[in-house]
C-alpha positions as CSV (number, residue, x, y, z in Angstrom):
1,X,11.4,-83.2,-38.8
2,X,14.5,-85.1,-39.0
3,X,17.5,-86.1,-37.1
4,X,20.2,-83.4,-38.4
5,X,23.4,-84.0,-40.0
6,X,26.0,-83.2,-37.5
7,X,23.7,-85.5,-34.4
8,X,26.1,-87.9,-32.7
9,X,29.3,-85.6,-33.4
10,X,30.9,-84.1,-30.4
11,X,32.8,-80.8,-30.2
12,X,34.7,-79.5,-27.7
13,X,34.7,-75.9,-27.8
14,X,37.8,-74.6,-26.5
15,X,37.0,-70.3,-27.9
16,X,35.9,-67.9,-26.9
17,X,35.0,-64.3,-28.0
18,X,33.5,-64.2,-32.2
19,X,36.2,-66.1,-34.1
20,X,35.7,-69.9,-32.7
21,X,31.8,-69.2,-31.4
22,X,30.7,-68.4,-34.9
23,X,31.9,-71.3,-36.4
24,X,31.0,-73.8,-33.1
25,X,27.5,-72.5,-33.2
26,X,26.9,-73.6,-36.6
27,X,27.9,-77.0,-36.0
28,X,25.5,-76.9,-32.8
29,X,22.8,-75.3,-34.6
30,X,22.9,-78.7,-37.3
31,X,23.2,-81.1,-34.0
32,X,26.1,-81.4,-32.8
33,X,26.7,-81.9,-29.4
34,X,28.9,-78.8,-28.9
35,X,31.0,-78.7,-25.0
36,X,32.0,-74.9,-24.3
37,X,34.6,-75.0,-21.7
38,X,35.0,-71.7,-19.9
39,X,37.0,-71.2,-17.2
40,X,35.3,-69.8,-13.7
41,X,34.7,-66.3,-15.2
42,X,33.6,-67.3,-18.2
43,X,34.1,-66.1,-21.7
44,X,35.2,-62.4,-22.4
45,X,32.1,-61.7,-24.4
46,X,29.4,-62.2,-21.5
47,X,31.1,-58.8,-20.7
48,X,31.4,-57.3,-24.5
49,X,28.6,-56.3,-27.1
50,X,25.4,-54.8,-24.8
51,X,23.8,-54.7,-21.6
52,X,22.8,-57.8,-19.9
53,X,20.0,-59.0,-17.6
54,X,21.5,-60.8,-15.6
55,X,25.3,-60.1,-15.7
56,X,26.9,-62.9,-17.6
57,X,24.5,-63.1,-20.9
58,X,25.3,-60.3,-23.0
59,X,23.2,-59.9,-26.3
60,X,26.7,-60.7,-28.6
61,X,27.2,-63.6,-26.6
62,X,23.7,-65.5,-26.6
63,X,23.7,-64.7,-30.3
64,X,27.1,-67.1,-30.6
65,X,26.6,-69.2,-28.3
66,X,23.1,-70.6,-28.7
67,X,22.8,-74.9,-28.9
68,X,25.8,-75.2,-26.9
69,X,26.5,-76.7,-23.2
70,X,28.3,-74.9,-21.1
71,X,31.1,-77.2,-18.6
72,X,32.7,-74.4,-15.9
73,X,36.5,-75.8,-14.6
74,X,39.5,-74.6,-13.7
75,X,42.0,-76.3,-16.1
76,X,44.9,-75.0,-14.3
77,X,43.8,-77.1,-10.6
78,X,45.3,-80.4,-10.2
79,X,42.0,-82.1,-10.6
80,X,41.0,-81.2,-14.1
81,X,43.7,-83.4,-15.7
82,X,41.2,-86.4,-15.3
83,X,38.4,-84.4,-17.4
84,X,40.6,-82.9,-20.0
85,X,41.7,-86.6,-20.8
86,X,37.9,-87.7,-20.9
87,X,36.9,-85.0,-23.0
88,X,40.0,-85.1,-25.4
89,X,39.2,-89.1,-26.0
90,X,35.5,-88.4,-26.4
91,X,35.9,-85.5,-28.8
92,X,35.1,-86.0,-32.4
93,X,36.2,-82.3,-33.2
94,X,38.2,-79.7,-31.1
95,X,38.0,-76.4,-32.1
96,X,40.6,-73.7,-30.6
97,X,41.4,-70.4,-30.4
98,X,44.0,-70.5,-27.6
99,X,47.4,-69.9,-28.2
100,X,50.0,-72.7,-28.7
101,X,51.8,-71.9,-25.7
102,X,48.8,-72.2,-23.2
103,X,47.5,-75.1,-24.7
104,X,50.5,-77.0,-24.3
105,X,50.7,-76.0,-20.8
106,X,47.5,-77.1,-20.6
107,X,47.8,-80.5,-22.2
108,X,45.3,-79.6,-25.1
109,X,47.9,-79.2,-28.3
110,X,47.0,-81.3,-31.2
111,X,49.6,-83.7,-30.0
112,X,48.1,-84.4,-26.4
113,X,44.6,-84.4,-28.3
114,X,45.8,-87.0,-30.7
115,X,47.6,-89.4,-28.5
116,X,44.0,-89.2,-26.7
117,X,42.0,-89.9,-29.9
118,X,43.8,-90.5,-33.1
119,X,41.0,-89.9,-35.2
120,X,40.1,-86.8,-34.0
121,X,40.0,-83.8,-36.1
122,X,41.4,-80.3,-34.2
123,X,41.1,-76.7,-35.8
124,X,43.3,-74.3,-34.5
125,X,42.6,-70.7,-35.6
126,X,45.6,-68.6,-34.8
127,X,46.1,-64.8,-35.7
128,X,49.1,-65.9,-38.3
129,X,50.5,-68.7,-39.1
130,X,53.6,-70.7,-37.8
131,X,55.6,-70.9,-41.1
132,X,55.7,-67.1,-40.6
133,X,57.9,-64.5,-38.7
134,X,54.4,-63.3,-36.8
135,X,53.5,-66.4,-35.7
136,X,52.3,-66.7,-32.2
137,X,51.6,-62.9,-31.6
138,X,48.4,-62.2,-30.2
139,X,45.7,-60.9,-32.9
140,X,42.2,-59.6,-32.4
141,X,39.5,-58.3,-34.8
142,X,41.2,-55.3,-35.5
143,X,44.4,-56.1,-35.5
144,X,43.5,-58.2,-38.3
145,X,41.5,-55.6,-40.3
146,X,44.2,-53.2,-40.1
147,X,47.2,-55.7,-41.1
148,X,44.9,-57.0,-43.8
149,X,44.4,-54.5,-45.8
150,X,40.7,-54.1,-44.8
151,X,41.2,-50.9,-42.7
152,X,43.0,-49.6,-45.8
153,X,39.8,-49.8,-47.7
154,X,38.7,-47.2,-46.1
155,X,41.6,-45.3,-46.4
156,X,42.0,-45.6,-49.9
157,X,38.5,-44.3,-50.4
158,X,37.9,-41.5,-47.9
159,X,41.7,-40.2,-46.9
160,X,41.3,-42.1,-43.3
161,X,42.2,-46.2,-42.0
162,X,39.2,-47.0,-40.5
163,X,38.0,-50.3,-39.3
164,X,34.7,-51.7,-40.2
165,X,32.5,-51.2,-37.6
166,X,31.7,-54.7,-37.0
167,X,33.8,-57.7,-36.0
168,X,34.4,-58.9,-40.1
169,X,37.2,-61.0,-39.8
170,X,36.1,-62.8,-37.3
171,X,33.0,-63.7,-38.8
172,X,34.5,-64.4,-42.4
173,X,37.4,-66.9,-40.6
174,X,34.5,-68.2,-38.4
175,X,33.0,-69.3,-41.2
176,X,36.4,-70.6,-42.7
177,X,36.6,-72.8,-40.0
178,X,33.1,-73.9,-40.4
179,X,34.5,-75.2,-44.4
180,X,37.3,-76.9,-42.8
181,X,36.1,-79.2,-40.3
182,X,33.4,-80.0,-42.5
183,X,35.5,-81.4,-44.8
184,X,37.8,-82.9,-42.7
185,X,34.5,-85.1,-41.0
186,X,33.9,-86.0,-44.8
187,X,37.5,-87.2,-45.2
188,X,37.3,-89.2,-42.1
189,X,34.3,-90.7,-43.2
190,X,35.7,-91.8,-46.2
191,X,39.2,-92.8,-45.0
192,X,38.8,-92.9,-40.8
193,X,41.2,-90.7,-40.3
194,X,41.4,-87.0,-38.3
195,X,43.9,-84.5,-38.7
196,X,45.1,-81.1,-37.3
197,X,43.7,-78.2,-39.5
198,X,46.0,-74.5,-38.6
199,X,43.3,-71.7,-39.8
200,X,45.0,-68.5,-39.7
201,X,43.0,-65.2,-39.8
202,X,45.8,-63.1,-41.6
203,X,46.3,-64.8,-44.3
204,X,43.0,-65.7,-44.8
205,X,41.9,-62.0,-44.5
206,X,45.0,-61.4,-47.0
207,X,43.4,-63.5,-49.1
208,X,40.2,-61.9,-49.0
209,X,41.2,-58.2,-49.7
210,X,44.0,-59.3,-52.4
211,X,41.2,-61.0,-54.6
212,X,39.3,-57.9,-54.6
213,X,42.5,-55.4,-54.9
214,X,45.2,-56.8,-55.8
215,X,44.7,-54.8,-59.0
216,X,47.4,-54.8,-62.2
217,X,49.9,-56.3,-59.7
218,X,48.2,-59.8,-60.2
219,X,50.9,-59.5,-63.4
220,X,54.2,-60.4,-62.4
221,X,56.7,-57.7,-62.5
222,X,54.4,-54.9,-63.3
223,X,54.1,-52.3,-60.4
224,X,50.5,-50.9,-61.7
225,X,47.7,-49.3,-59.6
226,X,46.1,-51.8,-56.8
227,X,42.5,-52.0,-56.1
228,X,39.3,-51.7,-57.4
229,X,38.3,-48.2,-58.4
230,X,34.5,-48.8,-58.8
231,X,34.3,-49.7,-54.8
232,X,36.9,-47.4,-53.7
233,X,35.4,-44.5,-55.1
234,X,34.6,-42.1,-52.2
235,X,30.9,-41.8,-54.3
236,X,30.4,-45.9,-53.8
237,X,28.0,-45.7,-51.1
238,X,24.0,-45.3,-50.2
239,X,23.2,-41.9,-52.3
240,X,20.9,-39.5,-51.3
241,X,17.3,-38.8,-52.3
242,X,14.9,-36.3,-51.7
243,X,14.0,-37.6,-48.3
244,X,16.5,-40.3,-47.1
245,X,19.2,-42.8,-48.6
246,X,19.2,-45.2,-51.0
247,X,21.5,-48.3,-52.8
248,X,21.8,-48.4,-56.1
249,X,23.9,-50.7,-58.5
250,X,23.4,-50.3,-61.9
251,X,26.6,-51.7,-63.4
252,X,25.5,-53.3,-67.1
253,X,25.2,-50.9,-69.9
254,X,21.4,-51.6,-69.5
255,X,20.9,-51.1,-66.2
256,X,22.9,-47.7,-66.6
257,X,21.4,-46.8,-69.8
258,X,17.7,-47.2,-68.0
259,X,19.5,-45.5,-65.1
260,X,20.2,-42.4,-67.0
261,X,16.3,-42.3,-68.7
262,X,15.3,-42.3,-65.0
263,X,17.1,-39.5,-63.9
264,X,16.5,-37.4,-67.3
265,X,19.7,-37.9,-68.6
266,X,19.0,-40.3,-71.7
267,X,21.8,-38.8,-73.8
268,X,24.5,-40.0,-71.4
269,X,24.4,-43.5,-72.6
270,X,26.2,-42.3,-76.0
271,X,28.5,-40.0,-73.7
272,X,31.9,-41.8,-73.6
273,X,32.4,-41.4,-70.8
274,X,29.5,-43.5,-69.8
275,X,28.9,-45.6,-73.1
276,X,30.2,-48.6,-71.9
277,X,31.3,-50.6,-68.8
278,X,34.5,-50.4,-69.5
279,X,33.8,-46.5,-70.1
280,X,32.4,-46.3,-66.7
281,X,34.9,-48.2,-64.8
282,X,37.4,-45.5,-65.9
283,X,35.1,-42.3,-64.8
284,X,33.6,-44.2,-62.1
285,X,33.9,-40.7,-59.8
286,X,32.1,-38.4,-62.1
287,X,29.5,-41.4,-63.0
288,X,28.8,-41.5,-59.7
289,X,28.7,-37.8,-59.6
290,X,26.1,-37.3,-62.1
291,X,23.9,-40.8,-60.6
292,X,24.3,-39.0,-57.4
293,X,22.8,-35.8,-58.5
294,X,19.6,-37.3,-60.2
295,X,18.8,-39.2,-57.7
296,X,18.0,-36.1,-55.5
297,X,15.0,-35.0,-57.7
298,X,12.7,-38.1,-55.7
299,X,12.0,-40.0,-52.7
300,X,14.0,-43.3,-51.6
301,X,10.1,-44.9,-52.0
302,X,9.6,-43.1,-55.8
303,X,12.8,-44.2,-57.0
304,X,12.7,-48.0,-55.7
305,X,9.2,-48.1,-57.6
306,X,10.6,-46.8,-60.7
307,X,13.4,-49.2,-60.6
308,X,11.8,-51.8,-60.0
309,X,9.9,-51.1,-63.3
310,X,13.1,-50.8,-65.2
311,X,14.8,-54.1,-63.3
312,X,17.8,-52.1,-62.1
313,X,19.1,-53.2,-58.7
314,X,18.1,-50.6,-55.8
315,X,16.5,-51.0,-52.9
316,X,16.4,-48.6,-49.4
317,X,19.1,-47.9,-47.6
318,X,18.3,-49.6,-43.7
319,X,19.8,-48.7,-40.4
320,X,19.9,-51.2,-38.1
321,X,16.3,-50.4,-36.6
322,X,14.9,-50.3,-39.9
323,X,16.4,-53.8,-40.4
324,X,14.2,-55.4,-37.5
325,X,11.4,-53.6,-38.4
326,X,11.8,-54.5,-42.9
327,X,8.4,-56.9,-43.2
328,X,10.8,-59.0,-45.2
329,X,12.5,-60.3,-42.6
330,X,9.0,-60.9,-41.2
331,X,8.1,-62.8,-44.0
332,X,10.8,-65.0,-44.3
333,X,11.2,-65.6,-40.2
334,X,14.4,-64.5,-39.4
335,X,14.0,-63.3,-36.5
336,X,11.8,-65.9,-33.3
337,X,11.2,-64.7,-30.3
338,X,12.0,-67.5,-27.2
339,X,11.9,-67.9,-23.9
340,X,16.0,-67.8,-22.3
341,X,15.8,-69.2,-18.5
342,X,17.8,-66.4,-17.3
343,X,17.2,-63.4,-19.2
344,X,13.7,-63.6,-20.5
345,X,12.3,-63.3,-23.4
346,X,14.8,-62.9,-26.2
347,X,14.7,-62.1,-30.1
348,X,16.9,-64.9,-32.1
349,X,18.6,-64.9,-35.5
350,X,17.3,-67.9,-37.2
351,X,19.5,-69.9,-39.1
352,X,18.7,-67.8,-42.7
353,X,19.4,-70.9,-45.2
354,X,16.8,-73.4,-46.4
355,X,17.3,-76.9,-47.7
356,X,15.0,-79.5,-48.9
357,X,16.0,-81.5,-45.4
358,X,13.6,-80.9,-42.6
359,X,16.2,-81.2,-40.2
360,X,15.3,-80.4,-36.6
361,X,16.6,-76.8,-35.6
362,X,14.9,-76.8,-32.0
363,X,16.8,-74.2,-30.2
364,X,19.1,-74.4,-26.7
365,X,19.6,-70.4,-25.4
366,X,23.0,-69.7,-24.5
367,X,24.1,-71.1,-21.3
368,X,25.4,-69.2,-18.0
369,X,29.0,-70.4,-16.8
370,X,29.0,-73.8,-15.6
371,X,25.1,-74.3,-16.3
372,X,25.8,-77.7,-17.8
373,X,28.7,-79.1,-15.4
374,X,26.9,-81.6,-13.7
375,X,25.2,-83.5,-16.7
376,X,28.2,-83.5,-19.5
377,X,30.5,-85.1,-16.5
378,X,27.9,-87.5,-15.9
379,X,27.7,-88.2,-19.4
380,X,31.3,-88.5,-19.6
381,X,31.1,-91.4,-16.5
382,X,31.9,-89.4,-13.5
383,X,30.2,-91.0,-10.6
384,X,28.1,-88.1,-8.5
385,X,30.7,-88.6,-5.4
386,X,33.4,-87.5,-7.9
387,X,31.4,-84.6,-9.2
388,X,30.6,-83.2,-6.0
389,X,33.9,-83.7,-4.8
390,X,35.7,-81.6,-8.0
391,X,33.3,-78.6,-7.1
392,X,33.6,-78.7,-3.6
393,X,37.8,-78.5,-4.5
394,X,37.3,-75.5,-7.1
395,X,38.2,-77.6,-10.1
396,X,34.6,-77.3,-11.3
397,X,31.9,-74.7,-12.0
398,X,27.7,-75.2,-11.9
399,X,25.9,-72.2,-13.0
400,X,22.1,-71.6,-12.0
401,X,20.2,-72.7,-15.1
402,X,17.4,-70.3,-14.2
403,X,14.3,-69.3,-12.9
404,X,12.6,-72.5,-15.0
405,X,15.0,-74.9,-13.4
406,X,14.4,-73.6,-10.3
407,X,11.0,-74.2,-10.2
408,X,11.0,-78.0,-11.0
């Protein structure tokens, strides 16, 4: 194995929740030497997403915050001033989802940061950005799907805003983030210096749905239909069979026309409605209709063998059991089991892209609150007196590291 890309870089992970862990994981899952600062209660999400062992280790969190050391303080006591200042000058990277307000209480705004370190490089993800009459507001997930335009994906296809059931806009501007700072280390490579990077999730969700739906409006002046018909249909969705569910996408006029001999229906590929993409597009909802309808005649397992045959796209619909259990994800490795100190044997996502590079992945489980006080101050130069003194005072946090820490 080799040494990977990001060894040597330090990040100071001031997040918490899904937006900043996403992308901070990353950069600790390629080497980076990532410092989550929590304060004595830790993050939010060692309460949020599932039951945990031990109390602080939900299974959301230890999926976000693997490869990462954990430093407990109180940044509000008088005595944290002196480790804020070590870790701002010692930072290659900050990355922040705090609001602007606290962290210039705090003495952690881009400005403190870079009279610390000039060359550093800080994110700041904020819910929407400063030029903006919204900026500063608070903003979670959801607030973000539903201003976005995400929600209304949903409601343009089935009557009724709905969010997605899953945390998509944290995870899409988590990996913005990721983009970002990666190209900001580049440019400081090739010019030494950092910069202050403002990620905001509203416009970059904006973004994101207006691609996909802006529709004849991307014409200036016209005030034509938005969005995408063929996914907003109420019919774009897993389809029925004879025993189950299952995804099919046959959007060339080849892959429809061998749709249509599948399902007994070879005359529909000189049907216009249905004679060409274009053809299609325009009666996507009685398309689907009439796809829909054939595919009732066989099992999810008959038809994926019959597609497969005629190279149109379909494969079974999975719920999320079925997805541990598909023997792909076997195959490929996605999923390890590992040993976590604290709460046991645990299953954990892989990193799913391959390169070339042999870079060494070797995993760190999540850490409790404060597991990793001791060791990043003493990294940082604190003498042992000092530490022991700054946890004594309630400045500092050290969390139990577990059962096989304990026994050494």
């Amino acid at each position: 194995m080799t040494t990977p890309p990001l060894k040597g870089v330090r990040v100071l992970d001031l997040t918490s929740v899904v937006v900043g862990p996403v992308a901070t994981q990353f950069f600790g899952d390629y080497g980076a030497d990532v410092i989550k600062v929590e304060a004595p209660g830790g993050d939010l999400l060692r309460q949020l997403g599932g039951q945990s062992k031990s109390g602080s280790l939900s299974p959301k969190f230890m999926n976000l915050n693997r490869n990462k050391r954990s430093l407990g303080i109180d940044m509000k006591a008088p005595g944290a001033r002196a480790v804020i200042d070590k870790l701002l000058e010692t930072s290659d990277v900050v990355v922040t989802n705090m609001r602007p307000n606290a962290l210039k209480r705090l003495g952690l705004d881009y400005e403190a940061a870079k009279a610390k370190n000039p060359k550093v490089i800080y994110a700041h993800v904020v819910g929407f950005g400063t030029g903006g009459r919204y900026a500063g507001k608070p903003a979670y997930d959801t607030i973000i799907q539903g201003m976005s335009g995400v929600a209304a994906t949903n409601y343009r296809a089935h009557g009724e805003p709905r969010y997605l059931p899953m945390v998509m806009a944290d995870h899409t501007v988590g990996f913005v983030v990721i983009q970002f700072v990666l190209m900001a280390l580049l440019h400081r490579h090739q010019t030494g210096e950092g910069q202050f990077i403002e990620i905001p999730m509203y416009e970059n969700m904006a973004a994101y749905v207006l691609a996909e739906h802006m529709g004849q409006r991307v014409h200036v002046g016209s005030d034509g239909p938005t969005g995408d018909l063929r996914v907003l249909d109420p019919l774009a969705q897993p389809t029925k069979t004879k025993d189950s569910y299952i995804c099919v996408s046959a959007n060339s006029d080849k892959q429809a026309f061998a749709l249509f001999e599948a399902i007994g229906k070879p005359e529909l590929k000189d049907d216009p409605r249905f004679c060409s993409v274009k053809a299609r597009f325009r009666n996507v909802s009685e398309y689907h209709r009439t796809r829909n309808a054939g595919l009732l005649q066989k099992t999810t397992a008959e038809w994926v063998a019959i597609f497969d045959k005629l190279d149109v796209p379909a494969m079974p619909f999975n719920t999320f059991e079925d997805l541990l259990a598909d023997p792909h994800i076997n195959d490929v490795g996605l999923i390890e089991e590992i040993d976590h100190p604290i709460e046991g044997r645990i299953r954990n996502v892989r990193l799913p892209t391959k390169t070339t590079a042999d870079w060494d992945q070797t995993v760190r489980p999540a850490p409790a609150v404060g597991q990793d006080t001791t060791e990043i101050l003493t990294d940082l130069g604190f003498a042992p007196d000092a530490i022991t003194e700054m946890v004594d005072a309630g400045v500092l946090v050290q969390g139990a590291k577990g059962k096989a820490d304990a026994a050494e």
